[in-house]
PAMAR-98092 format. One record per residue: residue number from 0; residue in one letter; x, y, z of N, C-alpha, C in turn. Coordinates in Angstrom, 3 decimals. Layout:
{NUM,'A',{X,Y,Z},{X,Y,Z},{X,Y,Z}}
...
! end
This chain:
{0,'X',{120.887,66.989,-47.030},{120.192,66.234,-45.981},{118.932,66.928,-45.576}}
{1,'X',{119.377,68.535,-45.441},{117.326,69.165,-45.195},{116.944,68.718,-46.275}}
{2,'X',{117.144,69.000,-47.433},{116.280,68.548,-48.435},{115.734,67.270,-48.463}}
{3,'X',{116.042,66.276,-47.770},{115.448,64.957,-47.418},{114.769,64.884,-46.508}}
{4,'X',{115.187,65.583,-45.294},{114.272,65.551,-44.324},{112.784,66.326,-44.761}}
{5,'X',{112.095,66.878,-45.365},{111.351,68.348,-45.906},{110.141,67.455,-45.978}}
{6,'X',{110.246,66.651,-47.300},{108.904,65.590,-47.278},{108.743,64.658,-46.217}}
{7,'X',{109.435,64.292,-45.813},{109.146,63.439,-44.326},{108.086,64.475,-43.745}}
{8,'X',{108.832,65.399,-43.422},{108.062,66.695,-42.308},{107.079,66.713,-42.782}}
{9,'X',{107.171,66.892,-43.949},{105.544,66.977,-44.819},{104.656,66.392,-44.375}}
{10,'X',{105.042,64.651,-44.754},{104.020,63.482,-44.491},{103.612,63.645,-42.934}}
{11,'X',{104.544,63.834,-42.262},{104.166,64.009,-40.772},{103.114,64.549,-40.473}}
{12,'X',{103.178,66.110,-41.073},{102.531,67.513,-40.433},{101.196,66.803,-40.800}}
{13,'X',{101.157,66.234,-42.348},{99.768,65.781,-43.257},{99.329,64.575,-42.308}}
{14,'X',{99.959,63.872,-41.881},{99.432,63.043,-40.986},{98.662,63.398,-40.346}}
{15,'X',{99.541,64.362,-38.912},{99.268,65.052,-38.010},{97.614,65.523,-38.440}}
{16,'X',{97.877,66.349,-39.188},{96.360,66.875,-39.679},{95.235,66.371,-40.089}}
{17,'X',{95.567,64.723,-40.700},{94.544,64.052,-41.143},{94.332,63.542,-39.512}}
{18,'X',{94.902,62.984,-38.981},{94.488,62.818,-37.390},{93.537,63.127,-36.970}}
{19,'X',{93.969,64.536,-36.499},{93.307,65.625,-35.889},{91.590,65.427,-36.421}}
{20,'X',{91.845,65.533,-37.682},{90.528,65.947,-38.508},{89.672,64.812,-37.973}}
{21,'X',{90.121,63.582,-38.191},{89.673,62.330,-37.833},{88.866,62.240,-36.868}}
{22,'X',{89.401,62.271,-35.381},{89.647,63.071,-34.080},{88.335,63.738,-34.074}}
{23,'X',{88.468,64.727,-35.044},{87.605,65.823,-34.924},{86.018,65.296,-35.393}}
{24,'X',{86.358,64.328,-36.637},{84.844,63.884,-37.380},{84.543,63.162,-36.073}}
{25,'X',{85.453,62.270,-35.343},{85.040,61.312,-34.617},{83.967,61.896,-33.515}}
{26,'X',{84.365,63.325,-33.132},{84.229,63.836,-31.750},{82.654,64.369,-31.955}}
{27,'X',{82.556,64.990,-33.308},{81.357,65.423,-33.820},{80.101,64.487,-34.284}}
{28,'X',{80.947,63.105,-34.577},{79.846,61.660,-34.858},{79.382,61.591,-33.647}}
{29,'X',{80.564,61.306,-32.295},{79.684,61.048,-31.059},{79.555,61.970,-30.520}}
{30,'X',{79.373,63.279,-30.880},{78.103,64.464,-30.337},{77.080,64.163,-31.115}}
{31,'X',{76.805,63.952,-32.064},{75.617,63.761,-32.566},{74.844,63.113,-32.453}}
{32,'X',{75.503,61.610,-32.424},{75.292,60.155,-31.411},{74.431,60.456,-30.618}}
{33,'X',{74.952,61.600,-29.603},{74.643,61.895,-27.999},{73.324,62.810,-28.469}}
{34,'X',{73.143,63.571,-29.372},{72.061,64.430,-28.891},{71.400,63.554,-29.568}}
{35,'X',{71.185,62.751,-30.522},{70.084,62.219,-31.128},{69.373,61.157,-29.968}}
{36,'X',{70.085,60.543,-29.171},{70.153,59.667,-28.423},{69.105,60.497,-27.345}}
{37,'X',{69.549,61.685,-27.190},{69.118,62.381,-25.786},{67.736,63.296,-26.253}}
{38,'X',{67.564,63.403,-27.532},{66.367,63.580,-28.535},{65.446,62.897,-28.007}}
{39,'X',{65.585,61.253,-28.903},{64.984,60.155,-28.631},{64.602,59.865,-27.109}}
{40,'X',{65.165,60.029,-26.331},{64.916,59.885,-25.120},{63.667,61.003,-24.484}}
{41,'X',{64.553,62.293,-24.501},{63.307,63.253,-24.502},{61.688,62.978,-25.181}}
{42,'X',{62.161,62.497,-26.457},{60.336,62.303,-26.998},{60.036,61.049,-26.268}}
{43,'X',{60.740,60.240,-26.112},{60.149,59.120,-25.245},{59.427,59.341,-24.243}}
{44,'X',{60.468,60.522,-23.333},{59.554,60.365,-22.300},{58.570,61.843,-22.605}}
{45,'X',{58.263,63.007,-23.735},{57.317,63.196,-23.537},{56.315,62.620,-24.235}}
{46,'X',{56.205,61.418,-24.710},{55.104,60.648,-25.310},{54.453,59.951,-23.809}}
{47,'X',{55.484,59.216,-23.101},{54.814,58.859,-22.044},{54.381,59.647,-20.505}}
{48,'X',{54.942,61.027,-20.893},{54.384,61.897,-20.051},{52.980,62.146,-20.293}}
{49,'X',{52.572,62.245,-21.484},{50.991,62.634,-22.766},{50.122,61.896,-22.095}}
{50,'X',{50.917,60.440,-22.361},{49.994,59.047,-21.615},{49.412,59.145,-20.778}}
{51,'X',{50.508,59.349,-19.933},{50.002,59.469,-18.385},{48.941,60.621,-18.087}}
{52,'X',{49.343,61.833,-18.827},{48.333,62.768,-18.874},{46.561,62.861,-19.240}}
{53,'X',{47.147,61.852,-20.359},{45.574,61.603,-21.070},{44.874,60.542,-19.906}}
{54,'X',{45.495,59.572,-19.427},{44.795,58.598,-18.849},{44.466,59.152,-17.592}}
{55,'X',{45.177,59.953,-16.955},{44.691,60.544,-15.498},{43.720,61.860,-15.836}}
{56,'X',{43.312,62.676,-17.068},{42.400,63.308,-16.884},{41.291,62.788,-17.879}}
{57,'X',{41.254,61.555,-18.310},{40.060,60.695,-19.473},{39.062,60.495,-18.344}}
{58,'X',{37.614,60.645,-18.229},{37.005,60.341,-17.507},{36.747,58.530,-17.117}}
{59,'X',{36.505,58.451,-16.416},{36.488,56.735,-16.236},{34.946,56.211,-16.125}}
{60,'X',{35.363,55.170,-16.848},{34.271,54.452,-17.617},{34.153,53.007,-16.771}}
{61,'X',{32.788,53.296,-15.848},{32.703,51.810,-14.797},{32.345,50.545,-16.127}}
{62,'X',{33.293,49.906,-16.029},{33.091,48.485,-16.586},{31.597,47.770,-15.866}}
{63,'X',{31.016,47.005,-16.743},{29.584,46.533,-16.159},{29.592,45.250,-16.751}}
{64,'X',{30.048,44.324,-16.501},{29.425,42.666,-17.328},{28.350,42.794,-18.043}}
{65,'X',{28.177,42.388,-19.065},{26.940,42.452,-19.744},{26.123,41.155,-18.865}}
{66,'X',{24.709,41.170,-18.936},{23.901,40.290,-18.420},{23.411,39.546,-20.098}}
{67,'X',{23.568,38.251,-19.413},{22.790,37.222,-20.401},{21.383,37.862,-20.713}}
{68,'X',{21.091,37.681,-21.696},{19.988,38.208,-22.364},{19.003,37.095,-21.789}}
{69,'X',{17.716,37.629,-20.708},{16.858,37.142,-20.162},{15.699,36.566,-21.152}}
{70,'X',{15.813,35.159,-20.975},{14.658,33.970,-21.496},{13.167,34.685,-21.568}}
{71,'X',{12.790,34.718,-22.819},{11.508,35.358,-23.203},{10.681,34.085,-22.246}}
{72,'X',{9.637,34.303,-21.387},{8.996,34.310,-20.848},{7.387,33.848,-21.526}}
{73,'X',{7.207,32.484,-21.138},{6.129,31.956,-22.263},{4.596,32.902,-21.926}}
{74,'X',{3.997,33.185,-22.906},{2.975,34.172,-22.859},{2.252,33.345,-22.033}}
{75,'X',{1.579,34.180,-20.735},{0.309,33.947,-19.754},{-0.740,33.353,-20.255}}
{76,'X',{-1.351,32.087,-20.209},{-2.398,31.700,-20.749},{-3.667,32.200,-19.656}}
{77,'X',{-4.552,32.496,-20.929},{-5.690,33.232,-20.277},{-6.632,32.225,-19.260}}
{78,'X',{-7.266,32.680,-18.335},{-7.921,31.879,-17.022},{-8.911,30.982,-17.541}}
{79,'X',{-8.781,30.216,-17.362},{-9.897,29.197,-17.743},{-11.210,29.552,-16.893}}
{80,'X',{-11.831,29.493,-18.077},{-13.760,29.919,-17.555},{-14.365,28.665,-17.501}}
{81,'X',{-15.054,28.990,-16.295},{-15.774,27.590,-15.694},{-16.694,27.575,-16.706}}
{82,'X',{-16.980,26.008,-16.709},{-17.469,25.500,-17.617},{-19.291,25.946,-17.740}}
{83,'X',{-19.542,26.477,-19.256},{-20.911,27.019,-19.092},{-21.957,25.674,-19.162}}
{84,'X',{-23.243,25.797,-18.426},{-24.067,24.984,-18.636},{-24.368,24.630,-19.929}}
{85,'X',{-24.612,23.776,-20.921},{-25.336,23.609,-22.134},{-27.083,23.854,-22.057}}
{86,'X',{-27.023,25.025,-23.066},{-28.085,25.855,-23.306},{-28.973,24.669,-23.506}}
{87,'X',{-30.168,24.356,-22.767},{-31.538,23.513,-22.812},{-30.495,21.900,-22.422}}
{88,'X',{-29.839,21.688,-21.484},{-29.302,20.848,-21.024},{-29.927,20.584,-19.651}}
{89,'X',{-29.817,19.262,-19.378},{-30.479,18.734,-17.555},{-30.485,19.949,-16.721}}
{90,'X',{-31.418,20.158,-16.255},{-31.449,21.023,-14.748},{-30.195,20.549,-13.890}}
{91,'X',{-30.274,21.584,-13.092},{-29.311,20.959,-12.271},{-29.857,21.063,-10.645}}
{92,'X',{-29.922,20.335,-9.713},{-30.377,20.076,-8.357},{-30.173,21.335,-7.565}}
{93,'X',{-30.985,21.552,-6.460},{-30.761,23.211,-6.023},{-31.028,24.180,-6.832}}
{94,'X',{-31.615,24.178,-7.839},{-31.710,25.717,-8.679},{-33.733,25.916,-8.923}}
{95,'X',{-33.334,26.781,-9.177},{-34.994,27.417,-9.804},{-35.337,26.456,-10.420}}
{96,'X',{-36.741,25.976,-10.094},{-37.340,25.115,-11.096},{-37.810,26.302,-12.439}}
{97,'X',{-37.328,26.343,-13.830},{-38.275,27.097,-15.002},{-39.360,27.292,-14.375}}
{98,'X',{-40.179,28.190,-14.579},{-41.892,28.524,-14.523},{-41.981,27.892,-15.634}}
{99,'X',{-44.118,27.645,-15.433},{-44.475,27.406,-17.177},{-45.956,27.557,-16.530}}
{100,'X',{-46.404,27.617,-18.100},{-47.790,27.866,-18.461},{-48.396,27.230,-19.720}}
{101,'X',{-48.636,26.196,-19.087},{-48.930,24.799,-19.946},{-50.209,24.678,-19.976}}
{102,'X',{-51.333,24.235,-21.125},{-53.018,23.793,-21.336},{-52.792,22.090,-21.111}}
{103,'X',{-53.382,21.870,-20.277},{-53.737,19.849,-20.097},{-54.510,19.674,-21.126}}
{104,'X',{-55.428,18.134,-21.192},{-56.036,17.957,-21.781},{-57.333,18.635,-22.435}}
{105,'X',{-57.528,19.196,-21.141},{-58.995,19.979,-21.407},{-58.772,21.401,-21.778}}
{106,'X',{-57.546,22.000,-21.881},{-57.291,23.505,-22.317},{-57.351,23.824,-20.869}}
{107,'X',{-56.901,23.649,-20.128},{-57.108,24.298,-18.846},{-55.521,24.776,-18.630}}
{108,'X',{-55.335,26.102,-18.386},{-53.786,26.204,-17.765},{-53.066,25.691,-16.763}}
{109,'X',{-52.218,25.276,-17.034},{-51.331,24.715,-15.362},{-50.008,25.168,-15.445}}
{110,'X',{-49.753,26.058,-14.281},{-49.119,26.629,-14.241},{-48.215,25.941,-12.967}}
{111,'X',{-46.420,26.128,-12.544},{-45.865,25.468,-11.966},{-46.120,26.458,-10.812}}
{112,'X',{-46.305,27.506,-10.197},{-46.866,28.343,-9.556},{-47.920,28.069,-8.707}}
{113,'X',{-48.669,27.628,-9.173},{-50.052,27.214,-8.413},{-49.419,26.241,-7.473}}
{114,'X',{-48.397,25.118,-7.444},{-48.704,24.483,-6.536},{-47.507,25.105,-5.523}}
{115,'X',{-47.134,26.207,-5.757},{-45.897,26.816,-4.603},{-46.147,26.531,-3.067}}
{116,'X',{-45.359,25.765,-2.363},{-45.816,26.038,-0.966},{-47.325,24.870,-0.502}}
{117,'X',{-47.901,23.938,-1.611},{-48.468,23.013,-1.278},{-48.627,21.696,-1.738}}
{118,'X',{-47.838,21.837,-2.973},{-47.310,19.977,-3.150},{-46.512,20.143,-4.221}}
{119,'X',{-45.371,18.880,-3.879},{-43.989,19.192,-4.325},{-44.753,18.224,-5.872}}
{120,'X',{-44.093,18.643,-7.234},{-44.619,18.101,-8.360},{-43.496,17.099,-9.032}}
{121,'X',{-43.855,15.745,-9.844},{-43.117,15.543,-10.533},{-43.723,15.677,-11.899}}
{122,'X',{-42.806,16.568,-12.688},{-42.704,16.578,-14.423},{-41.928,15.324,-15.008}}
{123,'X',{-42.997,14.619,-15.680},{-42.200,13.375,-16.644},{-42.458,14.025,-17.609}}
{124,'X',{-41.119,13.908,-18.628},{-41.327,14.363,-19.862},{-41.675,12.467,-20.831}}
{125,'X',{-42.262,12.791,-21.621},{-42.497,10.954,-22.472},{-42.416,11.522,-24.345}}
{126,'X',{-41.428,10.878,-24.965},{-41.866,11.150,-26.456},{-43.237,11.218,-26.888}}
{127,'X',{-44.126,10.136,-26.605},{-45.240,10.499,-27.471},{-46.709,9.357,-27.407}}
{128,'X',{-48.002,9.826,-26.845},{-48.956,9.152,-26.285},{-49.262,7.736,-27.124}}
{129,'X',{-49.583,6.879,-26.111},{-49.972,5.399,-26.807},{-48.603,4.622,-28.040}}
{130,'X',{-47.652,5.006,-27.096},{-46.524,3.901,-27.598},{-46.223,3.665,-26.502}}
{131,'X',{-45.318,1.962,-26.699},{-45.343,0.849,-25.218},{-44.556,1.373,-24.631}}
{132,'X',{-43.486,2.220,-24.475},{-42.792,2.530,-23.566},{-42.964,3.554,-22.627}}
{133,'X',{-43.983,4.272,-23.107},{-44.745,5.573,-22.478},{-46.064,5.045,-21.954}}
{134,'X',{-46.619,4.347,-22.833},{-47.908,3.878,-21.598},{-47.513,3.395,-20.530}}
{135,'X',{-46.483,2.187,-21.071},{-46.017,1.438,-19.763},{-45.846,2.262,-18.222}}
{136,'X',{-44.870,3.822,-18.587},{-44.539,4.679,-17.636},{-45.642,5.402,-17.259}}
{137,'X',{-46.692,5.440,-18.053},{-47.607,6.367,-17.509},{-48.771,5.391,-16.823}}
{138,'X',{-48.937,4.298,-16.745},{-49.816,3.727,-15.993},{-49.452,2.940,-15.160}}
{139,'X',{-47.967,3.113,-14.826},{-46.900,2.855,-13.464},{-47.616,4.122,-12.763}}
{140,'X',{-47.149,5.529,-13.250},{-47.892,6.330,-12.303},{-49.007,6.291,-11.934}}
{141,'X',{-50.123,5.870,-12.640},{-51.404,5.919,-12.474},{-51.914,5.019,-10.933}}
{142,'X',{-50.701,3.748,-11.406},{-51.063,2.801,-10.688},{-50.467,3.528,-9.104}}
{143,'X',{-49.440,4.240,-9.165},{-48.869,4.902,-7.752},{-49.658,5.523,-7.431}}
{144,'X',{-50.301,6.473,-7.928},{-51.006,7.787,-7.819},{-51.488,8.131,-6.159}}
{145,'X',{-52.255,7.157,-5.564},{-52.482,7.224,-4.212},{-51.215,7.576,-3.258}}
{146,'X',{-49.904,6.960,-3.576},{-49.070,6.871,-2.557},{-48.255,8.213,-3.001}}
{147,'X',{-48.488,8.942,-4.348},{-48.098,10.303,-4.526},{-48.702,11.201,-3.656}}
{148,'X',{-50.291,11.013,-3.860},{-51.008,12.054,-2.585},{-50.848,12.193,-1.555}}
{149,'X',{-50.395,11.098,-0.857},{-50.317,10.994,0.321},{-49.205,11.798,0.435}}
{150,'X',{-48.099,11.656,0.172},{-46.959,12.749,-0.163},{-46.814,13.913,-0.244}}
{151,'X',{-47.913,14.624,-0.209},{-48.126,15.888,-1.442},{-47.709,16.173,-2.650}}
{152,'X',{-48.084,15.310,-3.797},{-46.917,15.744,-4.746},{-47.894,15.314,-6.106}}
{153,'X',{-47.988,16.509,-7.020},{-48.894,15.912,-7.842},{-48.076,15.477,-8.944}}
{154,'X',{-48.386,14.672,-10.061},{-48.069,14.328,-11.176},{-48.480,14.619,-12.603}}
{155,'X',{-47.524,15.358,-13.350},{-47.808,15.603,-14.805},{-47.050,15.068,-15.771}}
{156,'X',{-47.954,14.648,-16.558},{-47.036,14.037,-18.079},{-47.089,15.040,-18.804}}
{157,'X',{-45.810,15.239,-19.459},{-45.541,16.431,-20.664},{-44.884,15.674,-21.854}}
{158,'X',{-45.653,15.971,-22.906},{-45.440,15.437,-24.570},{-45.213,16.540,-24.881}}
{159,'X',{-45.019,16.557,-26.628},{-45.591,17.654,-27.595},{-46.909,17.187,-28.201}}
{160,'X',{-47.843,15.908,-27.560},{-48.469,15.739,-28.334},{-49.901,16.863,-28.099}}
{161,'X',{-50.783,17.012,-28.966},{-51.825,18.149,-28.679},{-53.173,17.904,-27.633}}
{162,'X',{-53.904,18.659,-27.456},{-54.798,18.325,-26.572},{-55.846,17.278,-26.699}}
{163,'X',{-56.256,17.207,-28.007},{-57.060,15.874,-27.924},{-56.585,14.616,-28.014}}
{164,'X',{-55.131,14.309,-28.216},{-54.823,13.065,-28.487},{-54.150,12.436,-27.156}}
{165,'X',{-53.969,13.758,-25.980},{-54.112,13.624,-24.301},{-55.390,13.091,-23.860}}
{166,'X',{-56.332,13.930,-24.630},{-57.514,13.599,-23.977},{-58.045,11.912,-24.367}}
{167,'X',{-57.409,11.341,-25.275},{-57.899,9.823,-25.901},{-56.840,9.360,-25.134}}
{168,'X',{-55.588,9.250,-24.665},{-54.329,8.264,-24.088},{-55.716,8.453,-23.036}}
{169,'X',{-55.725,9.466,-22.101},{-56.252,9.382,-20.507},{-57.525,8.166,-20.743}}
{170,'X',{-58.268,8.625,-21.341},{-59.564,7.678,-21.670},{-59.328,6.118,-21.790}}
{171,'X',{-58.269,5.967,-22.874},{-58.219,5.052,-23.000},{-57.623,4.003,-21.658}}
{172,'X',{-56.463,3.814,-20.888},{-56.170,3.734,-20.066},{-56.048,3.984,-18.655}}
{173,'X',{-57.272,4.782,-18.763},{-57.314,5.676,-17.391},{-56.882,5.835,-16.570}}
{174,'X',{-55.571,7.261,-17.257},{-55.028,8.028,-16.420},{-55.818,8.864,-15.327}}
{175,'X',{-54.951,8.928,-14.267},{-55.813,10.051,-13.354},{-54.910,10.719,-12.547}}
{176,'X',{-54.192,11.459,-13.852},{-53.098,12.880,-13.727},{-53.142,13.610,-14.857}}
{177,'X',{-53.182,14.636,-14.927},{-53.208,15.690,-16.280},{-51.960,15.150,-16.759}}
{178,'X',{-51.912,15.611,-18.252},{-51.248,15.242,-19.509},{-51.150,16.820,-19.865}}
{179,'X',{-49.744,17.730,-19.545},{-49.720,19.035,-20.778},{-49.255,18.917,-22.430}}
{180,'X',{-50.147,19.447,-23.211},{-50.209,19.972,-24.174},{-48.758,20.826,-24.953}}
{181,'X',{-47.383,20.100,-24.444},{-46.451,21.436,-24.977},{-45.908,21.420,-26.406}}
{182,'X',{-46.891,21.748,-26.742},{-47.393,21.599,-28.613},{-46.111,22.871,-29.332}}
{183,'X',{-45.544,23.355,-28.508},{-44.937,23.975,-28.989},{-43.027,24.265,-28.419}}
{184,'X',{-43.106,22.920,-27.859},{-41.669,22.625,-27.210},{-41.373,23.808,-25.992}}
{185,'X',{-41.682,24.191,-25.403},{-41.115,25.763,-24.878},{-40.798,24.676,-23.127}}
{186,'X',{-41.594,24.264,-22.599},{-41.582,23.563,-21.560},{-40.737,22.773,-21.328}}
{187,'X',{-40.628,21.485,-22.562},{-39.758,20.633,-22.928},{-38.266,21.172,-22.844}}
{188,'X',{-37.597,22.130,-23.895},{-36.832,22.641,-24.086},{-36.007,23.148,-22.582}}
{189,'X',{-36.864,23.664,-21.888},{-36.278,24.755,-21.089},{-36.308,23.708,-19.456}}
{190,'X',{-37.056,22.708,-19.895},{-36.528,21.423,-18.487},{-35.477,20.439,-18.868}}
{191,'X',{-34.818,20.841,-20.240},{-33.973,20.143,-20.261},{-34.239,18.624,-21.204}}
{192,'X',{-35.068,18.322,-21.753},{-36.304,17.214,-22.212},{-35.857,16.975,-23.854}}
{193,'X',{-35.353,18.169,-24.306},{-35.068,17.862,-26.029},{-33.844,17.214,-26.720}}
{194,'X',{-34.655,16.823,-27.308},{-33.071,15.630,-28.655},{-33.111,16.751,-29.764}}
{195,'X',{-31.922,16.389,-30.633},{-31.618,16.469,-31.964},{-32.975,15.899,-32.636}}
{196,'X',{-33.434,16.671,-33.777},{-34.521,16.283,-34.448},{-35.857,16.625,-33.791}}
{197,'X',{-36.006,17.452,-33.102},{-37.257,17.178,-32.419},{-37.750,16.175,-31.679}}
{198,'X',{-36.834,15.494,-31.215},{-37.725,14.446,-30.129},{-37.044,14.727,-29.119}}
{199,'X',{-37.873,14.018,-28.047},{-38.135,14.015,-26.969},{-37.190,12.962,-25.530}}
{200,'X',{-36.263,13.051,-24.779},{-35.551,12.702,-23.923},{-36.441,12.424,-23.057}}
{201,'X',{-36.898,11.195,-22.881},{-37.666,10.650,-22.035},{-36.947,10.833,-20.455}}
{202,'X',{-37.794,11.760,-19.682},{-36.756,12.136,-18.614},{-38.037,12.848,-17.422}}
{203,'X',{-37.083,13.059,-15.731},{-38.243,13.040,-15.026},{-37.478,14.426,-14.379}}
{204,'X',{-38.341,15.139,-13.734},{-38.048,16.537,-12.958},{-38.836,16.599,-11.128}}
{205,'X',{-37.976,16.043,-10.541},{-39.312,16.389,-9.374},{-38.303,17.403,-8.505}}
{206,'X',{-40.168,18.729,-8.261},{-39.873,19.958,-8.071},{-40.417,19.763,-6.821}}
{207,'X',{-39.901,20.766,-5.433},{-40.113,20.642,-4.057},{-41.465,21.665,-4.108}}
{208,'X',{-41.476,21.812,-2.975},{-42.787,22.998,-2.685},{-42.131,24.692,-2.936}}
{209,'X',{-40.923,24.525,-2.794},{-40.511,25.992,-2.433},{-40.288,26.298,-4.169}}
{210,'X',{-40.340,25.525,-5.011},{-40.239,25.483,-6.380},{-38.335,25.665,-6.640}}
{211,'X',{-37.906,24.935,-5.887},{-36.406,24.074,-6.434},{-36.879,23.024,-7.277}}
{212,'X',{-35.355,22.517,-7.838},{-35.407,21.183,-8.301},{-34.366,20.093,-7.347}}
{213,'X',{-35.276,19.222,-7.011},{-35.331,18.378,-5.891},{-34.264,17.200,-6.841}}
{214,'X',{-34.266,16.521,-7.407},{-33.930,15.337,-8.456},{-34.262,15.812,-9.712}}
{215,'X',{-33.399,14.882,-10.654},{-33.675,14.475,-12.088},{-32.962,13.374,-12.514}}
{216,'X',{-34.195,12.976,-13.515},{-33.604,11.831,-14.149},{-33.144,12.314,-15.694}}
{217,'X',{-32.303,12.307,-16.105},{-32.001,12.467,-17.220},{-30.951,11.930,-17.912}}
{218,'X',{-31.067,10.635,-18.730},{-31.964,10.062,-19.437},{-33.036,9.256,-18.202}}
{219,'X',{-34.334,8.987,-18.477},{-35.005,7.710,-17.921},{-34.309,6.409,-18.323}}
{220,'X',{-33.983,5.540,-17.197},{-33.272,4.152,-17.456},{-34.197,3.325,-17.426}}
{221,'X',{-35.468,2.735,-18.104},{-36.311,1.900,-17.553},{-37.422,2.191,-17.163}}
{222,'X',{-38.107,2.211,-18.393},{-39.501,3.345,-17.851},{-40.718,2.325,-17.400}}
{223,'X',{-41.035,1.465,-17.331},{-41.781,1.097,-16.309},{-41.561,1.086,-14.911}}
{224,'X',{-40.630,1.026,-14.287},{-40.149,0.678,-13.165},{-39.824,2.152,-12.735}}
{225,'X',{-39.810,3.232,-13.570},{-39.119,4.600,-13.297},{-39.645,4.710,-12.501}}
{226,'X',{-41.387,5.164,-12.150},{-42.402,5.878,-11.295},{-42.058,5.254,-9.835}}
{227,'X',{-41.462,3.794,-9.601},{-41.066,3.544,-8.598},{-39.944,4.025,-7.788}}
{228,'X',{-38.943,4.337,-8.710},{-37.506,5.077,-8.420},{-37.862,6.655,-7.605}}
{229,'X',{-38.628,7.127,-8.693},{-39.264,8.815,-8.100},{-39.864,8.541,-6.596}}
{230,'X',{-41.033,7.263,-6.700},{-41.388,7.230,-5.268},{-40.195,7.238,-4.255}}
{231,'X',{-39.600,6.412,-4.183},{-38.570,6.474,-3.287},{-37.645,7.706,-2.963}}
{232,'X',{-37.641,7.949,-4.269},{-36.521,9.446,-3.813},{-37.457,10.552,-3.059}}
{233,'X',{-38.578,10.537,-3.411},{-39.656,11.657,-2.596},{-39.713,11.095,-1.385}}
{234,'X',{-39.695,10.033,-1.008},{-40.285,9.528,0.552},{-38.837,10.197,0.726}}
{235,'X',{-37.628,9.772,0.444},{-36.512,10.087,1.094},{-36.096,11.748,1.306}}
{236,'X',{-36.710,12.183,0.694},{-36.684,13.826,0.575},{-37.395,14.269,1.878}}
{237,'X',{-38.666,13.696,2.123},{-39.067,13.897,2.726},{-39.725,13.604,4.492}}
{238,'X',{-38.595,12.395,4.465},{-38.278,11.779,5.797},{-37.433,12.898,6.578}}
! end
């Protein structure tokens, strides 16, 4: 009967021992469990200890909205310059009458000077002696001529034509106002009197005593009847 009982005991004790061992792997799985666990935990929190570290000593960076990129701005246009007179263009009223130094019929100088301060002048400019639209105007003046004096105001016709072919218009029609000689445009030009091509802007200038320019006609509208228009504007100047 021991002899039967012996391996029983055996299997028992072997039991017993595989148990234990069991027991034992078990006890050592969940220690290991536990420290890996308590590992993991530790680096957890010193990763987020780091964090916190880095972010509380990182210097701080003020956030700023960016601004819309400001609309280019259309370039300043430059000042507009008052408008220049046109070089040998109409006089203009209130200003310096040009000087001149003009030969009449007879070569005699006449100068706009001489009459400073004792009779106000009108300059007709006319294209060109003994055609109908210029006689017509020039023996309108002729025919005024009295009611100019009385005025103070003498009267000159200015062409380009030359001195003797002044001296044949006067004769022929008898003018009785000098005719200048501006044989060389300079007079013409600079009262404002010249066309394209060399001719002549049939046109009138009346200059005061103080040597302004009082009126102008520029163009003449109607040249017979013109010398009447000038009368009137002088009486009215001088009322």
């Amino acid at each position: 009967m021991e002899s039967n009982q012996r391996p029983k005991r055996a299997r028992t004790a072997a039991a017993t021992v595989a148990s234990k061992a069991a027991a034992a792997a078990k006890k050592s799985t969940a220690a290991a469990s536990k420290k890996a666990k308590t590992s993991t935990k530790a680096a957890a929190a010193a990763a987020t200890a780091a964090a916190t570290t880095a972010r509380a000593t990182a210097p701080k960076v003020k956030k700023t909205a960016a601004k819309p990129a400001a609309a280019a701005k259309p370039a300043a246009k430059p000042a507009a310059k008052p408008a220049a007179k046109k070089k040998g263009g109409p006089l203009e009223v209130g200003t310096e009458a040009p000087p001149f130094a003009v030969k009449d019929q007879d070569g005699a100088e006449v100068t706009l000077e001489s009459f400073r301060g004792e009779n106000n002048v009108v300059v007709f400019f006319y294209p060109k002696d003994n055609t109908p639209g210029c006689t017509k105007e020039a023996c309108k003046f002729r025919d005024l001529k009295d009611e100019y004096d009385r005025l103070d105001c003498a009267v000159l016709g200015v062409s380009a034509d030359h001195e003797v072919s002044h001296g044949k218009f006067i004769a022929k029609y008898g003018l009785n106002f000098r005719l200048l000689a501006d044989t060389d445009r300079s007079l013409i030009k600079s009262y404002g009197a010249s066309k394209a091509g060399d001719k002549i802007q049939r046109s009138t200038v009346l200059v005061d005593k103080e040597g302004k320019v009082a009126a102008v006609w520029n163009p003449v509208i109607g040249a017979e009847q013109h010398p009447v228009q000038v009368l009137a504007k002088l009486k009215e100047i001088m009322m």
